[in-house]
N, C-alpha and C positions, 0 to 999 in steps of 0.2 A: 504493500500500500504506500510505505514513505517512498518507494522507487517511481510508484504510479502518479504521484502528488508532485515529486518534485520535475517529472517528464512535463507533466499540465502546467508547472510553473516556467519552465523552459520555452515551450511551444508558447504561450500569452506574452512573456517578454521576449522572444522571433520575433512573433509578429507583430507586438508595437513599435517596435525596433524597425522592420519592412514598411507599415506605415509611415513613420517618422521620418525616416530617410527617403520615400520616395517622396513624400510630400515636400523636403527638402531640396529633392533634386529637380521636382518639378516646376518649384518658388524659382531658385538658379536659374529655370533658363525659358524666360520670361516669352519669349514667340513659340515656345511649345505648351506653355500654361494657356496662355491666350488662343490657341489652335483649338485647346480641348473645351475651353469656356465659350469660345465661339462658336464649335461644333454644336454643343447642349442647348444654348441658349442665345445663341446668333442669330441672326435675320435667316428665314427661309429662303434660298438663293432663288426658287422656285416665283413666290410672291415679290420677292425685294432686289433684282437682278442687276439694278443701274448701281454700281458701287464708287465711293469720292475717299478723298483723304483732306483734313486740314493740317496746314501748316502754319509757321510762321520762322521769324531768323534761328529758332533753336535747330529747325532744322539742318540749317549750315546749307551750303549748296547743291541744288535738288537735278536731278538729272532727269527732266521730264519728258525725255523720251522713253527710258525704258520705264519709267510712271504708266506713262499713256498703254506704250507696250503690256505689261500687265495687267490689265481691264480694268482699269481707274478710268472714271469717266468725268467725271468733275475733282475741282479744290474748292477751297473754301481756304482764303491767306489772309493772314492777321494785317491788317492796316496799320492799325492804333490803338494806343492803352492811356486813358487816364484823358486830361487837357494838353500835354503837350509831347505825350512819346510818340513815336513813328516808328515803327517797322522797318529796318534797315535793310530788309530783303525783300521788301512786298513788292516794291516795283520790278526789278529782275524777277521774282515768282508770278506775277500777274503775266508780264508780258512771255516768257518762256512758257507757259503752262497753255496759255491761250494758241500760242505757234504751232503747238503738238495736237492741239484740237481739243483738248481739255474746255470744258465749261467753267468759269470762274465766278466766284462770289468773295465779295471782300467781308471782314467782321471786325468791331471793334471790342476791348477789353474793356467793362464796365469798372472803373474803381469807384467805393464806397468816399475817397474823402475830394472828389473836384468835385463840380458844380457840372450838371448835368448838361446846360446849354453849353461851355465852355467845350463840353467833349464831344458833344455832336459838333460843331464845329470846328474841331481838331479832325476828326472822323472826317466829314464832309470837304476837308481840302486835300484830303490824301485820297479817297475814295473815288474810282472812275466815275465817273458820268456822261464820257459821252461815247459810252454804248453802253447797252443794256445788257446784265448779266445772272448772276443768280442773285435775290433777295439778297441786302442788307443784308448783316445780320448783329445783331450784341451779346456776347455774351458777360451772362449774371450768373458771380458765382463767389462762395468766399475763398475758397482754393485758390491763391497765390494772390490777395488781394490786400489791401491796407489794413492799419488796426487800430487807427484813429477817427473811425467812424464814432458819431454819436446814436443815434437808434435806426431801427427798419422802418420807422415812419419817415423818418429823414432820405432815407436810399428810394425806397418809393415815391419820395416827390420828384426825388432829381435824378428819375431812370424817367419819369412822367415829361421834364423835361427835357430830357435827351430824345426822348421818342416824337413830344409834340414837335422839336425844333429839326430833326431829320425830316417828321411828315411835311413841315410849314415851306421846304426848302425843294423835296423831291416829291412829293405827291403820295406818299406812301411810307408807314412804318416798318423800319425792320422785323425781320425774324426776332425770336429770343432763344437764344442757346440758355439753355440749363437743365438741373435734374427736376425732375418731379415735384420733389420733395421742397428743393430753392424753390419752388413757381409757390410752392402754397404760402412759405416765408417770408419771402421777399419780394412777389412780383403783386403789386397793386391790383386790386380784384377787378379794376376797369379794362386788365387787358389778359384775364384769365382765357375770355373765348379770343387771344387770337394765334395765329400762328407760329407756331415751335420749331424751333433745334431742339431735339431731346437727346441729352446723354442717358443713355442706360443701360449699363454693363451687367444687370442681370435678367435679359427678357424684354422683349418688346416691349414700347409704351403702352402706356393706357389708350384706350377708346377713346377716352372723354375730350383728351388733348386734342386739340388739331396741329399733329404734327405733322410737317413736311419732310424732315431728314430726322433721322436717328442713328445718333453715334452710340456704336455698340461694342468698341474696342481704344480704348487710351494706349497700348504695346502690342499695336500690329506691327508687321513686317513687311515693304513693298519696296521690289527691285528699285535701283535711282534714290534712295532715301535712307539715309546711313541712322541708324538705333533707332530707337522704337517710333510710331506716330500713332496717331488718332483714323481711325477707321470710322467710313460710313455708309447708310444708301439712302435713297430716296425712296421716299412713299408712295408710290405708285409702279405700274409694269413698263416694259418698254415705252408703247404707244406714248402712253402722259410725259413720257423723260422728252423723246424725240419732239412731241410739242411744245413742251417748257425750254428742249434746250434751242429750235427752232428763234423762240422768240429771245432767247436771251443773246443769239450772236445778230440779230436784227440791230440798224441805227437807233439807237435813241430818239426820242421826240422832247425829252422833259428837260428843262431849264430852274436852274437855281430862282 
């Protein structure tokens, strides 16, 4: 019996020991975790088939042909963050991205301590406009953002005016990039029904959301793009992509 007990103690610490170490090994090496998280709980390739990546200067220099080459169909490149930062690589990723036939959409970093108009107007002089491209977009988030804010009634005034002051200027509000969870916290209930980026790394959004893209990976891997990025797709099947991206490499008509 003590030979049979201490066999059953043996065999329970293997294999916590097998767990622990694969889980270990599979934490280490971050585009084969992401593989398996994607696999389970990834977009349908079936239903969600137009796949994008965003970027911005962390990415370091992006080689958008073998992008394009891997079935990335659109970007999404950081513009600008706060009232006065710029994107030091948005323009070389705008124009490179666009050459290779990618669809582009520009986004701005929402920070908690500028003044909302201040940053839509920071956004809007770096941000194309004369052609038309994928939706604005902002993203709201507190993940890598300031920590001299004063409340969330405060951030929802002055996301209210970065929104009004892009719409007063181009005819239309941004997208909102954020998670689920940020829209209930921070995003002002006057713009709950509108249009989404949703990040959500575990499972499709919700229903309720009307979202257009959904990012469902922060440590994907795609040819042309050195350490990890941001993965996504769009909400709809081929047909709606070909028509949204029809009209977005169309002239412009809107005027500041």
């Amino acid at each position: 019996m003590a030979r049979v007990a201490r066999w059953h103690r043996w065999a329970r610490w293997s294999l916590t020991g097998a767990v622990v170490s694969g889980a270990a090994w599979g934490l280490g090496q971050p585009e084969r975790w992401d593989g398996w998280r994607t696999y389970w709980v990834g977009p349908n390739p079936l239903r969600f088939p137009v796949h994008g990546v965003d970027v911005s200067h962390h990415q370091g220099s992006i080689d958008w042909a073998r992008v394009k080459a891997s079935g990335q169909a659109f970007a999404f490149i950081k513009a600008t963050e706060g009232a006065d930062f710029r994107d030091t690589r948005f323009a070389e990723n705008w124009r490179r991205a666009r050459a290779e036939g990618l669809v582009t959409g520009a986004y701005h970093f929402f920070t908690f301590c500028s003044p909302g108009k201040a940053q839509a107007e920071n956004f809007l002089a770096v941000a194309p406009r004369d052609e038309l491209s994928l939706p604005f977009a902002v993203d709201v988030e507190f993940t890598g953002n300031c920590v001299g804010w004063e409340s969330v009634p405060q951030i929802r005034s002055e996301l209210m005016a970065f929104m009004g002051h892009v719409r007063a200027h181009v005819g239309f509000e941004p997208l909102l990039y954020t998670t689920e969870e940020v829209r209930l916290e921070l995003v002002p209930v006057q713009l709950h029904p509108h249009s989404y980026w949703v990040r959500s790394l575990w499972g499709e959004p919700s229903a309720t959301i009307d979202w257009r893209f959904w990012q469902y990976s922060d440590t994907g891997s795609v040819p042309g793009i050195r350490g990890q990025v941001d993965m996504n797709v769009f909400a709809g099947d081929g047909a709606a992509w070909r028509a949204l991206a029809e009209a977005a490499r169309a002239p412009a008509t809107l005027t500041p």
